[in-house]
N, C-alpha and C positions, 0 to 999 in steps of 0.2 A: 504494500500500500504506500502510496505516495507521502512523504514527511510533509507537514503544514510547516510554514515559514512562521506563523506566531506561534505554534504548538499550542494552537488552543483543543480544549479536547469535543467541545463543542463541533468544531467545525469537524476536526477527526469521527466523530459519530454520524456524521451526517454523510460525509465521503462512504463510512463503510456501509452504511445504510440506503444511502441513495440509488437510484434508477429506480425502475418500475417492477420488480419479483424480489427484492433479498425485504424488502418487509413483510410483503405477503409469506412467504416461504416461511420465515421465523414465526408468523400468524397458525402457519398452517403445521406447523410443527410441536403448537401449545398443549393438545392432548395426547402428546405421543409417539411414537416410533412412528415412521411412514416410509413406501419404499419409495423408488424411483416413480414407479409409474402410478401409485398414489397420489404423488403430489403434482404428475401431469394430470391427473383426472382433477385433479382443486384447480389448477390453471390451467386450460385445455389453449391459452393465446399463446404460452411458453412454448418456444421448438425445441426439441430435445437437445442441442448445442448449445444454447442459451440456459437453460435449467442446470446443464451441468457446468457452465460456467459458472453463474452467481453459487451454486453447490457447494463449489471449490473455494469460492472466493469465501462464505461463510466459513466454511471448515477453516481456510488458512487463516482466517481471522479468530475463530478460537468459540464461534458461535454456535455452531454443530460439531456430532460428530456425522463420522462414516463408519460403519460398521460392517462387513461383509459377514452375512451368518453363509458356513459351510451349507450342504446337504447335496442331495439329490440332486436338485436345480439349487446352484447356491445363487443366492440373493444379498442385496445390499440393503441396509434398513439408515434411514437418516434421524437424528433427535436433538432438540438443543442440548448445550453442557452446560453447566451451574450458570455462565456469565450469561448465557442466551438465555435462560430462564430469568434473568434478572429484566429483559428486556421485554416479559410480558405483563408488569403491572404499566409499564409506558407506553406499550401497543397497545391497551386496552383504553385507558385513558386518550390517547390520539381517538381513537374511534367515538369513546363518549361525546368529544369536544367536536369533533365535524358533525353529529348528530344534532346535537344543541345546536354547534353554529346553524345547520340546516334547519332547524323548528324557528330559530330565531331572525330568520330569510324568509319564512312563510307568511308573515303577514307585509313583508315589504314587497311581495311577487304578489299577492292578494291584489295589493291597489293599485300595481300597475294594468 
């Protein structure tokens, strides 16, 4: 990940969080283990080269893990690790706050 020039950690959070999938991802990771193609069925606009990029980029960032379970068909299961877990009383809160802001826009679309 690329060094901030002020090392704010503000802006650092927002760099490894930013684009359009590594929040949903960590959203969609809040109840659990999920494999690969789980989490293309919660984001069906993700291409599979792009899922396993932001993946990667979570994992190297310290957000998930990867876990390959052996067997028969072995398979990969993905989960947040303690810090990513830290990042869902924030993701949730993000969600309450666009919901309000949007209730709070419904009487200003009202009277247009």
């Amino acid at each position: 990940m690329k060094t901030t020039v002020s090392g704010c950690p503000i802006e650092d959070a927002m760099r490894l969080l930013s684009g359009r999938w590594r929040t949903l991802l960590v959203y969609y990771l809040i109840d659990g283990k999920k494999r690969f193609a789980q989490l293309r069925r919660d984001n069906p606009r993700i291409s599979h080269r792009i899922l396993t990029h932001e993946l990667r980029a979570l994992e190297g960032a310290g957000v998930i893990t990867r876990t390959v379970v052996p067997g028969k068909i072995a398979h990969v299961e993905y989960e947040l690790t303690e810090g990513g877990r830290k990042l869902v009383p924030l993701i949730n809160a993000l969600g309450d706050w666009y919901e309000d802001l949007q209730r709070q826009r419904e009487p200003d679309r009202a009277a247009i």
